[in-house]
ZANUZA-654669 format. One record per residue (C-alpha): x, y, z; residue in three letters. Coordinates in steps of 0.02 Angstrom, whole numbers. Each point is the difference from the previous one (the first is absolute). Layout:
N
+--------+--------+--------+------+
|      X |      Y |      Z | rest |
+--------+--------+--------+------+
|      X |      Y |      Z |  Ala |
...
+--------+--------+--------+------+
This chain:
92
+--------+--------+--------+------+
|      X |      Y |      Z | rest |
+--------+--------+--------+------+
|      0 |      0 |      0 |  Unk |
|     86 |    180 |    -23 |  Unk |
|      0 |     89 |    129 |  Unk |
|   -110 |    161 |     23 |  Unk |
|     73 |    197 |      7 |  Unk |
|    -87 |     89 |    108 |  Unk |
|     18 |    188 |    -11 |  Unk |
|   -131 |     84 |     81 |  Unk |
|    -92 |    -29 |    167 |  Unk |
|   -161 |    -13 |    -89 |  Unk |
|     72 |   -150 |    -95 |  Unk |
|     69 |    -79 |    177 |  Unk |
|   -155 |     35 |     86 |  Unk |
|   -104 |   -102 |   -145 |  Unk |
|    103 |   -143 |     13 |  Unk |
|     -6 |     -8 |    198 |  Unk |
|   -169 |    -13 |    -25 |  Unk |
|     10 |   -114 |   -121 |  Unk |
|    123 |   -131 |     96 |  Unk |
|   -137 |     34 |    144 |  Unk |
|   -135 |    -57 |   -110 |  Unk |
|     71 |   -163 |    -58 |  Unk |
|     76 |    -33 |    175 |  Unk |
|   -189 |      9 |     40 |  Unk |
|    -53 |   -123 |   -142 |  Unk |
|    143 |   -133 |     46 |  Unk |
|    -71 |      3 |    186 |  Unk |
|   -165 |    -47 |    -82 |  Unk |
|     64 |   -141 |    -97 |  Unk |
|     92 |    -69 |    137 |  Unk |
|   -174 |      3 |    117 |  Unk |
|    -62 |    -70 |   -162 |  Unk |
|    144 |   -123 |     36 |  Unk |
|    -20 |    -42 |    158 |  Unk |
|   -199 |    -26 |     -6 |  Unk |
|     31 |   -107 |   -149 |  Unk |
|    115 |   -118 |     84 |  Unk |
|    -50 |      4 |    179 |  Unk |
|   -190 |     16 |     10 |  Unk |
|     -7 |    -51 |   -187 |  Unk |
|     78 |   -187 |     44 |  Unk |
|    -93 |      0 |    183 |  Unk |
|   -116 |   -148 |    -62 |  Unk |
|     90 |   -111 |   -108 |  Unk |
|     71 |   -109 |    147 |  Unk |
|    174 |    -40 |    -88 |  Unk |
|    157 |     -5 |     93 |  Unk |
|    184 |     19 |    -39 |  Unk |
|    107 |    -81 |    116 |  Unk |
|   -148 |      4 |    137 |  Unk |
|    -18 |    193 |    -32 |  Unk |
|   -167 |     52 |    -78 |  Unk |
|     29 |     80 |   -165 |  Unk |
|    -99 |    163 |     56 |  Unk |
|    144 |     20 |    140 |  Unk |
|    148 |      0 |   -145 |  Unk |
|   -113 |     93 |   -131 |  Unk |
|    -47 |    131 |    126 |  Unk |
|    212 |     13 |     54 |  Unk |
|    115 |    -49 |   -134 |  Unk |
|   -131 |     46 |   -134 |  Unk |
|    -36 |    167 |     44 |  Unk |
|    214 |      8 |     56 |  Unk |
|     16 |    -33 |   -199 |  Unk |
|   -108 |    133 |    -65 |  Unk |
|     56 |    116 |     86 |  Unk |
|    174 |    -11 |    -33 |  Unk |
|    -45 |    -17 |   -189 |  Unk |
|    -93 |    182 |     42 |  Unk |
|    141 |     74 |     86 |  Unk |
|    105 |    -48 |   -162 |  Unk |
|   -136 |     83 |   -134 |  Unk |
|    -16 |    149 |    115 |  Unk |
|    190 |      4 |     -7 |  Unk |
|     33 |    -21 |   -155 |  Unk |
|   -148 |     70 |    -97 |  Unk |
|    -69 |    138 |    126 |  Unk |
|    123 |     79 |    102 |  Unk |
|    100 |    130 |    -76 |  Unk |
|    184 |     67 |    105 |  Unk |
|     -9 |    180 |     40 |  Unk |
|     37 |    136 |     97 |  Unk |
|   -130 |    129 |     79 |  Unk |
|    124 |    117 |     37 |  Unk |
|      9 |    138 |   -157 |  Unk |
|    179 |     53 |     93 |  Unk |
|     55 |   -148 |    -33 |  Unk |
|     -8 |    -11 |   -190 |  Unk |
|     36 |    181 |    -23 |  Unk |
|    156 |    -48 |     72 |  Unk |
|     41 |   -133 |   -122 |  Unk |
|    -18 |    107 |   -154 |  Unk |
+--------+--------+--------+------+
């Protein structure tokens, strides 16, 4: 992905709010996530090494998504910047 120049504070400002936003929409799909695989496999009665499948869905399942959200964010969200105009007037 290239990475994003920011120049003004309006531009920063939009993509704060934007790497707010999507933080918001991983924390959904990792609820999502853990409803899915913990109340989700409640009632299906199998076991994995005498561990009901809701107990690993509902850990190690929602563990996984959200370190596969934490690496999107990363990588496709978050941009490196400074708030500090000082700072980059200082660079130039």
């Amino acid at each position: 992905m290239a990475k994003r120049k920011l120049t003004t504070y309006a531009a920063k400002m939009r993509q704060t709010n934007r790497e707010a936003i999507a933080t918001v929409v991983a924390l959904a799909v990792i609820v999502a996530a853990w409803f899915a695989g913990g109340i989700g496999l409640a009632d299906t009665g199998i076991e994995v090494f005498s561990t009901p499948i809701w107990i690993i869905g509902g850990t190690v399942g929602t563990w996984l998504v959200a370190v596969i959200a934490a690496v999107v964010l990363a990588r496709g969200v978050f941009a490196n910047f400074s708030l500090d105009d000082k700072e980059e007037a200082g660079r130039e």
